[in-house]
C-alpha positions, 0 to 999 in steps of 0.5 A: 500500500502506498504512502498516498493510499495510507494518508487517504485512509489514516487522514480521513480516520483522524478528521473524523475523530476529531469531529467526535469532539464534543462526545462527552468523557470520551471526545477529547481524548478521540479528538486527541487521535484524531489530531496525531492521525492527520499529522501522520496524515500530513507527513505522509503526503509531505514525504510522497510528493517530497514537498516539506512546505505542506507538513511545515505550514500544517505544524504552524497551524497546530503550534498557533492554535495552541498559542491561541488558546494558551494567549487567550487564557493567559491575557484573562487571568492578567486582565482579571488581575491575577488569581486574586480575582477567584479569590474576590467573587467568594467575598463579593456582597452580591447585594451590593449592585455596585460592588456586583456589577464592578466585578462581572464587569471586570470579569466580562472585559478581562474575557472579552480581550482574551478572546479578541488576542486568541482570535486574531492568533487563530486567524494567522494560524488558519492562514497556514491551514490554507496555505498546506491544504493549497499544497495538497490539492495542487500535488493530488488535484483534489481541489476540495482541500483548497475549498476546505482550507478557504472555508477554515479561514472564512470560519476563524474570521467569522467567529467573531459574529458566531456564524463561524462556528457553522463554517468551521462544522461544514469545513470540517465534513469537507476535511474528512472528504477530502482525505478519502478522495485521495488518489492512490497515486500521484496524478501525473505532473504536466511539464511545461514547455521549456522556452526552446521548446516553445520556439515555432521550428525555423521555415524550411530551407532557412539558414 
């Protein structure tokens, strides 16, 4: 079986875990192997088209969506003024309004710009989704991958206004496609012409 047949097969299988997510106790961790199976995925394809950009730009978009989050969690709890924050809703007097609104307010703001920093890391991270899905459908000519990487960054944009997470659910069902209409081989390459080839042949009888 070769590299292309393996990546269609374990590809397709890591997309579909990874939509599995949201099964309760069990879909993180299937999530989880979804993610290491599309890698392998991914590498697989990389070493058979022997084009490194595609496995690099997919690892970009793994380590951004991770610093996404890491970012978007870090800049709440500083905006929140620390652990302190936890510490103050225990001895908050909800009877107070003033005293409530201030610290729902706080925390409100503090979540709010978290969310804008992760979102815009995210952005930038499905930029490089497109870019390795791009590189696939130009080696495999399964331009359903370029629809799918589109449809990523179009859904990170449009998280903002809640729509994305529709996008990003239909991205994902075009993912798992995608991998299973992997050719078993490499379509082949069509070589251009180089310049001398191009030439028109001199008239016959010319010097």
């Amino acid at each position: 079986m070769s590299q292309l047949s393996n990546a269609k097969i374990i590809g397709g299988i890591g997309a579909l875990l990874t939509l599995l997510i949201f099964i309760p106790a069990a879909g993180f961790i299937l999530s989880i192997v979804g993610i290491i199976l599309i890698f392998v995925a991914i590498k697989q394809i990389s070493d058979e088209t022997k084009d490194a950009s595609l496995y690099n730009n997919y690892l970009w978009f793994f380590i951004l969506s991770i610093i996404a989050l890491i970012v978007a969690a870090a800049i709440t709890v500083i905006a929140l003024g620390g652990l302190s924050f936890f510490t103050a809703i225990q001895t908050v007097d909800w009877q107070n309004p003033a005293e409530a609104m201030n610290i729902v307010g706080t925390g409100v703001i503090a979540c709010v710009l978290g969310l804008i920093v992760g979102w815009v890391v995210m952005i930038i991270a499905t930029l490089y989704l497109r870019k390795s899905y791009d590189r696939i459908a130009e080696h495999t000519k399964v331009d359903l991958f370029k629809t799918t990487g589109l449809l990523y960054f179009i859904g990170a944009i449009t998280l903002i206004v809640l729509i994305g997470f529709l996008i990003l659910f239909i991205a994902k069902i075009l993912e798992i496609v995608s991998f299973f209409t992997i050719p078993d081989t490499l379509p082949a390459q069509t070589t251009p012409l180089s310049t001398t080839q191009q030439q028109s042949p001199p008239p016959a009888g010319s010097l």
